[in-house]
Structure formats: structure tokens, C-alpha cells
N, C-alpha and C positions, 0 to 999 in steps of 0.2 A: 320256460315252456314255450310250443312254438304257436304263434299264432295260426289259423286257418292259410292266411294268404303268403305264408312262413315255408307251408307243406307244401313239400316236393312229392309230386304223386307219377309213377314212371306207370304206364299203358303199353302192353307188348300183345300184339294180336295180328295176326296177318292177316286181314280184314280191316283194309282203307276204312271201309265207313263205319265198323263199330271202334276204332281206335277213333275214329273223328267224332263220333256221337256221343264219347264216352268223356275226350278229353272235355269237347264243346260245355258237358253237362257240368263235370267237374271243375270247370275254369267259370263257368257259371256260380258254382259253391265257395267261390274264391280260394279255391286253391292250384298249385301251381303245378301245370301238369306238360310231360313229353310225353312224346308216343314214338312207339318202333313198331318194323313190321316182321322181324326177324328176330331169333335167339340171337344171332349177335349182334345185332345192332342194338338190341334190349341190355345184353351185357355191357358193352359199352357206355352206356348210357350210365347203367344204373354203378357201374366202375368212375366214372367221371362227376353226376352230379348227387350222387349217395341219397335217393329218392327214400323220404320217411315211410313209403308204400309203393309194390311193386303191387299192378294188376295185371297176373298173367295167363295168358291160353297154353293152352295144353301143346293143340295140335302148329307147329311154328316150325318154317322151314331151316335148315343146318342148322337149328339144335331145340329138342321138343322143350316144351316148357318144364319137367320134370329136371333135366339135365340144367338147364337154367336156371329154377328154383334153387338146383343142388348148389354151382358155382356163384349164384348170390348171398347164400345164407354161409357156403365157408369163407367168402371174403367180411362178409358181416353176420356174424352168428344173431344180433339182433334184430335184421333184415325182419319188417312185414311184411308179408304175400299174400294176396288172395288169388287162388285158381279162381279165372273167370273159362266157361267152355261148354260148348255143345257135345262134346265129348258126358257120357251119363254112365260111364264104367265103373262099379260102385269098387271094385281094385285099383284104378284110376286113383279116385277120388282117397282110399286109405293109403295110397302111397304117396300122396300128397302131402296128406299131414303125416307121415310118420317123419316124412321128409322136414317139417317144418310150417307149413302153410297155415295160414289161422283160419281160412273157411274155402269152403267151392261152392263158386255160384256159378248155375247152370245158366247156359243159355236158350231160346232170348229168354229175357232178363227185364224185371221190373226196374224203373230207374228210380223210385223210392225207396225198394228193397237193397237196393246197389249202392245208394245214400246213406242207410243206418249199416250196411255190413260198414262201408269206408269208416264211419265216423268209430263203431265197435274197435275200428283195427284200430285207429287211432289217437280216440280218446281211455279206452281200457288200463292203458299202460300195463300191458302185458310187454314181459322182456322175453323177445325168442331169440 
């Protein structure tokens, strides 16, 4: 089982400062966090260090977060994601999970409420 400081947690948001506040908070929780600011650079990432949780935005320049969701969960069917977004399209949001995702948190965003979704995704042991 993987310890806290074990977890690879991958941040994709085009939004310098909520990818910085987010990893800031998260690497504060001891766990081990990259950030992108693009769909692919998020791909890449999450191809290269196989993040035990992806948190991703919706709206993401050359490739939305939807289409990225999709291309992470068929290279890893048990890929965790959570839609993190300003984005409040309740069509959005079910194509999300039908897609795969285990929650959408709206933004802005509580950072305690953002601590128990993380921990739900990752201590639940749910296999997606």
C-alpha cells in the first residue's frame, strides 16, 4: 500500500496560480505532486510518471480536459481523476463521469473540501 509521501498526484490547469496553490497545498499533505498547464503537457506527464491521481480542468489549451480524461483512463483503465473547474455545465459534469472521473469539484474551491475529495479518491480503493 502506498504511503502519503509514496502518491504521485499530477495537477493540469491552465492557471499558473491555481496549479501553484494547488500543488503548494498538496505537497504541504505530503504528497508528491507535478503540475501542467496544457492537455499535453498533462499527457505527458501523466504517460511518463503514472500519477496515482490526475486533477484535471475542463477548459485546457490543444486538448480540453474531457479528451485528456479520455486518453488517460485508456492508457490506464484504473486512472483516478477528478474534474477540478469553473466550468458549471451540469452536461459537463455527466460526461465526465460517464467518461470515468470519480467527482467534479467546482471552482473556486474549498481547500478542505479539496483534501477529503483527494483523500476519498485515494484511500476508497475504488478500481476505475
Amino acid at each position: 500500500m502506498l504511503t502519503t509521501r509514496d502518491t504521485r498526484i499530477l495537477v493540469v490547469d491552465d492557471n499558473q496560480t491555481i496549479v501553484d496553490m494547488v500543488s503548494t497545498f498538496l505537497r504541504g499533505e505530503g504528497y508528491r505532486v507535478l503540475g501542467a498547464l496544457t492537455g499535453d503537457e498533462g499527457l505527458k506527464l501523466a504517460i511518463l510518471a503514472r500519477p496515482e491521481l490526475v486533477l484535471l480542468d475542463i477548459g485546457l489549451p490543444e486538448m480540453n480536459g474531457l479528451e485528456l480524461l479520455t486518453r488517460i483512463r485508456s492508457m490506464n483503465p484504473n486512472a483516478r481523476v477528478i474534474m477540478v473547474t469553473g466550468n458549471t455545465d451540469p452536461d459537463l459534469a455527466r460526461e465526465a463521469f460517464r467518461l470515468g472521473a470519480l467527482a467534479y469539484v467546482d471552482k473556486p474551491f474549498d481547500l478542505g473540501y479539496l483534501k477529503r475529495v483527494v483523500a476519498m479518491a485515494l484511500n476508497e480503493g475504488v478500481d476505475r
